[in-house]
C-alpha positions in Angstrom: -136.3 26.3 205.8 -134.3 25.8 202.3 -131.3 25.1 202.3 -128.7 27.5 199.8 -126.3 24.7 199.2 -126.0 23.6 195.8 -126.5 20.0 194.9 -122.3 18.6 194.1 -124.0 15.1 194.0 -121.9 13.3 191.0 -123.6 10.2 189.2 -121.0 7.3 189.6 -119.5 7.8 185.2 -118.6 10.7 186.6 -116.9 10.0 189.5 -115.3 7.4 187.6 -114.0 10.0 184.4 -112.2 11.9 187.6 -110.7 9.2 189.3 -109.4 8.3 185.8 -107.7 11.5 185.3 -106.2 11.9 188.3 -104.5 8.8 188.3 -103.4 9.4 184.7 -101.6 13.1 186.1 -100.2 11.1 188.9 -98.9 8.1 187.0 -97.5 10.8 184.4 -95.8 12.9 187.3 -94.4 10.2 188.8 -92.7 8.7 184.9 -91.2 11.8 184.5 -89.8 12.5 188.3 -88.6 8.9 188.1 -86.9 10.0 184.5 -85.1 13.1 186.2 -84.3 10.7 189.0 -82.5 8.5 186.0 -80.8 11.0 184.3 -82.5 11.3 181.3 -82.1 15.5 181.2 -78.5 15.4 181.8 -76.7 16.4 178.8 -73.7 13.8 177.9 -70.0 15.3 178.6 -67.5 13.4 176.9 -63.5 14.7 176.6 -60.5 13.2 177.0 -58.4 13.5 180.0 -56.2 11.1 182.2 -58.2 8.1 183.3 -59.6 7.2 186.8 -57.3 4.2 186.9 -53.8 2.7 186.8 -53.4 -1.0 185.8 -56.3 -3.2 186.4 -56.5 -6.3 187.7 -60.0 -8.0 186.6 -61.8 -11.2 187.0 -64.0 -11.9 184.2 -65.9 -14.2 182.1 -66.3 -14.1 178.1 -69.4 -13.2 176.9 -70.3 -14.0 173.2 -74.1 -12.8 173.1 -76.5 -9.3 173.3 -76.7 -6.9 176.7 -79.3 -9.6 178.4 -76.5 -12.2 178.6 -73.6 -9.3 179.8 -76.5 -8.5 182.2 -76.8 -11.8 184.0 -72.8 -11.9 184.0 -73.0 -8.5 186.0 -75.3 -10.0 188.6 -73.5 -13.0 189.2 -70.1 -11.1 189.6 -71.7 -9.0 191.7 -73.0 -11.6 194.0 -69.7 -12.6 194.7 -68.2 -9.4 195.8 -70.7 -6.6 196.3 -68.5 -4.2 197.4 -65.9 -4.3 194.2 -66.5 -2.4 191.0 -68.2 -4.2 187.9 -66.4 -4.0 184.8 -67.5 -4.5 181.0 -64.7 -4.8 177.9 -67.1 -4.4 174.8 -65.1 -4.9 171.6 -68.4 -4.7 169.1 -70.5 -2.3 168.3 -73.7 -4.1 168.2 -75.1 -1.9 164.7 -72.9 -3.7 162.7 -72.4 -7.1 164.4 -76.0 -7.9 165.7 -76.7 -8.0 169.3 -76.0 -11.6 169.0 -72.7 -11.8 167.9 -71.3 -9.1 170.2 -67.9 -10.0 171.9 -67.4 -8.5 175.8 -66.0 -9.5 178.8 -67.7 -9.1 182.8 -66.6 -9.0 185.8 -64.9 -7.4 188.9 -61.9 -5.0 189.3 -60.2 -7.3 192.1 -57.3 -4.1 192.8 -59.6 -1.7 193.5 -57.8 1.0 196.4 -58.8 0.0 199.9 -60.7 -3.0 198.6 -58.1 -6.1 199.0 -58.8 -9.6 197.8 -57.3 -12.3 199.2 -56.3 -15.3 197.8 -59.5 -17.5 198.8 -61.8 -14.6 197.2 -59.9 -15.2 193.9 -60.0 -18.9 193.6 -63.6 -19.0 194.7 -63.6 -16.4 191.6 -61.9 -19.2 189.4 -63.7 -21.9 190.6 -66.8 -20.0 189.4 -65.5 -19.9 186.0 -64.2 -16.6 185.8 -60.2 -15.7 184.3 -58.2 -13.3 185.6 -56.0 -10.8 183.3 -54.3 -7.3 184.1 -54.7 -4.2 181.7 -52.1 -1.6 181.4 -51.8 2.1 182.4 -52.9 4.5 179.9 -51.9 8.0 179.8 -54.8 9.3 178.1 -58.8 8.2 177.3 -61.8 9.4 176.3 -64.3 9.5 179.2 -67.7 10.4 180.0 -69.6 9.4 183.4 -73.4 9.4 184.5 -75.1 8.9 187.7 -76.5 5.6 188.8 -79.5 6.5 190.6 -81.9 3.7 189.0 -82.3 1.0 187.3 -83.6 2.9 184.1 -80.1 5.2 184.4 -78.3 2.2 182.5 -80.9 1.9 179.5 -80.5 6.0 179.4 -76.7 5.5 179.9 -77.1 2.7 176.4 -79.3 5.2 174.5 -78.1 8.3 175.1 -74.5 8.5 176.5 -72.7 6.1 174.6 -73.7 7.2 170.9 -72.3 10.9 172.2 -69.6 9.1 173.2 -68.8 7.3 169.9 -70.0 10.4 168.5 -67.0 12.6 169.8 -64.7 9.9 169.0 -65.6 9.9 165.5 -65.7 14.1 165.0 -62.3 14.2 166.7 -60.9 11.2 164.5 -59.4 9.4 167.0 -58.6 5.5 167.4 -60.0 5.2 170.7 -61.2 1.0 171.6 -62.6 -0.7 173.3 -65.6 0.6 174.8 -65.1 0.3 179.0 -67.5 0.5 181.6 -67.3 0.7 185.3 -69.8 1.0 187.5 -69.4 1.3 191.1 -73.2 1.5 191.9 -73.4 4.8 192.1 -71.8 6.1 188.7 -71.0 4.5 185.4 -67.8 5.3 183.7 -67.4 5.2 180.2 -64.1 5.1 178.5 -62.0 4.3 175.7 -57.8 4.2 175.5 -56.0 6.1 173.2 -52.8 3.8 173.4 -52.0 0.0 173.9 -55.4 -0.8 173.1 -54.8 -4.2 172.0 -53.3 -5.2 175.4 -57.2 -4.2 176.2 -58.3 -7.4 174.2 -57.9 -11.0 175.8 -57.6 -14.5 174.7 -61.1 -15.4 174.4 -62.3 -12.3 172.1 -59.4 -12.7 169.7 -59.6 -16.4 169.1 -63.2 -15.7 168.7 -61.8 -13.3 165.7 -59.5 -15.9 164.0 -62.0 -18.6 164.8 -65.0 -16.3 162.5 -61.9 -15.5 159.8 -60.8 -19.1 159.7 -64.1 -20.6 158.7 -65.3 -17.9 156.6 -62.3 -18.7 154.2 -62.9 -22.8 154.4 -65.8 -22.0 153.3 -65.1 -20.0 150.2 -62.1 -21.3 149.4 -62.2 -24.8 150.8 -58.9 -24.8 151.6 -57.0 -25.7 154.8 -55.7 -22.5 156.9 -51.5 -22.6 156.9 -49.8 -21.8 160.0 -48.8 -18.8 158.0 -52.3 -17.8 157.6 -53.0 -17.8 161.2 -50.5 -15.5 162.0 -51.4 -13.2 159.8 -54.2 -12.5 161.0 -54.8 -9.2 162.9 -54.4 -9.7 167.0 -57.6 -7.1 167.0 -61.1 -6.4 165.7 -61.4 -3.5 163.4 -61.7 -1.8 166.5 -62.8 2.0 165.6 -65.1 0.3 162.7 -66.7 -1.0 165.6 -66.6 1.5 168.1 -67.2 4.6 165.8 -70.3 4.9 163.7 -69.5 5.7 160.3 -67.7 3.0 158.7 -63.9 4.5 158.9 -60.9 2.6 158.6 -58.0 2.1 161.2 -55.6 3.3 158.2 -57.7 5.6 157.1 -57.7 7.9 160.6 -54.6 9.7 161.5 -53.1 8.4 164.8 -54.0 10.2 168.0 -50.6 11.8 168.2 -51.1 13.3 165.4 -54.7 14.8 166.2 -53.0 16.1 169.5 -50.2 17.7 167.6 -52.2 19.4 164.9 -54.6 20.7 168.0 -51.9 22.0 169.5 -49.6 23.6 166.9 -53.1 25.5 165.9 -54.0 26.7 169.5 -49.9 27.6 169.4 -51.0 29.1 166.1 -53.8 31.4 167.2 -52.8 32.0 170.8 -49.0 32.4 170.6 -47.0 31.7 173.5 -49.8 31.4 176.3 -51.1 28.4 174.3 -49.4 25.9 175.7 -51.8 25.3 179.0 -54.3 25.4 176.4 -52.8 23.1 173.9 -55.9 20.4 173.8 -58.6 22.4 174.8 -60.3 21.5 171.3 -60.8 17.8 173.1 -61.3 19.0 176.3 -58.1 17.7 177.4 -57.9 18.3 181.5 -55.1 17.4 183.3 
């Protein structure tokens, strides 16, 4: 008796070709879930609101060097106290500096609420090489967040959130510096103060700056630096030339009062007398 079922026998090439492109649809699936995962199709919201801190107390260390040498800085804060918050101060933008030559600090928030450090946790800190500063309350920043669900949400975070970020500072001409990051392990916070952003800056980075000024003008000039040089010298980086792509001057930005005025004189403007609880809603101002 014959038998009706056809011959599905499959010479081993072709077996092969198969297995080939199902593991090709699989490894693709699995990229692209893990991208969704990471954040990739979230689109960046920046604004400027109050910030999601008062002062800061902060243990860090100095970094003079590209994201590779903040990175290993994270870790070992990290290691010391995994349940704190990591913090990075970046006060270069590395497109016109060079990875290399960046200037940052890294390191823990040591006042986090509900997460006391006692006295033993911050010499062990010290004896680990890490300084301790403060940084002031801020009444205003320019913030954007993104989840921290991978380890690729940080390189989508670099690549995609923070030039929207520089990008809003720059449409809305504001003198927002330094860069700040946060990261609590399950978000990363970007933001940037609109006032007493030199108390932002520590020793290290701005005696990096006169160091860099001081022997650039030995060098041309081959003259000796006077004590009146020295103080002359600015107490910050050209801080929105760094921040802000584009190449704009402190000087040549109007201050952020004055942005904030002129936003809301115009929304008083067009709106009349019910435009005051919208006075800022051009940056996206929330309370």
């Amino acid at each position: 008796m014959s038998s009706d079922i056809p011959d599905v026998n499959m010479d081993a090439p072709d077996i092969i070709i198969v297995l080939i492109v199902v593991l090709l649809v699989l490894i693709f699936i699995t990229v692209a879930a893990l991208l969704w995962y990471s954040g990739i199709f979230l689109p960046p919201n920046v604004k400027t609101c109050k910030p999601p801190f008062d002062e800061l107390e902060v243990a860090y260390k100095f970094v003079r060097g590209s994201q590779k040498d903040c990175s290993m800085v994270y870790a070992e804060a990290h290691s010391l106290a995994p349940e704190l918050r990591c913090i990075g101060v970046y006060y270069d933008n590395p497109k016109e500096v060079g990875d290399c030559y960046m200037r940052s600090i890294v390191g823990l928030i040591i006042n986090d609420t509900g997460k006391s450090v006692s006295e033993e946790e911050k010499q062990r800190m010290l004896v680990k090489g890490f300084q301790i500063t403060k940084f002031p309350v801020v009444d205003h920043v320019v913030y954007t967040d993104f989840p921290h669900n991978s380890f690729l949400s940080v390189l989508v975070a670099v690549h995609k959130i923070v030039p929207s970020f520089r990008s809003y500072i720059q449409e809305k001409k504001l003198q927002a510096y330094p860069l700040i990051e946060i990261c609590d392990g399950h978000k990363i916070v970007y933001v940037a103060p609109l006032s007493k952003q030199s108390e932002f800056f520590v020793y290290e980075a701005l005696a990096e700056s006169e160091e860099e000024i001081t022997s650039e003008k030995t060098v041309d000039d081959g003259e000796e630096i006077s004590s009146k040089d020295v103080e002359e010298l600015p107490d910050t980086i050209s801080s929105v030339d760094s921040l802000v792509e584009g190449g704009s001057k402190v000087e040549d930005l109007p201050s952020n009062e004055e942005v904030l005025d002129s936003l809301e004189e115009k929304n008083k403007a067009s709106n009349g007398s019910e435009a005051s609880t919208e006075s800022f809603e051009e940056l996206q101002l929330d309370s």
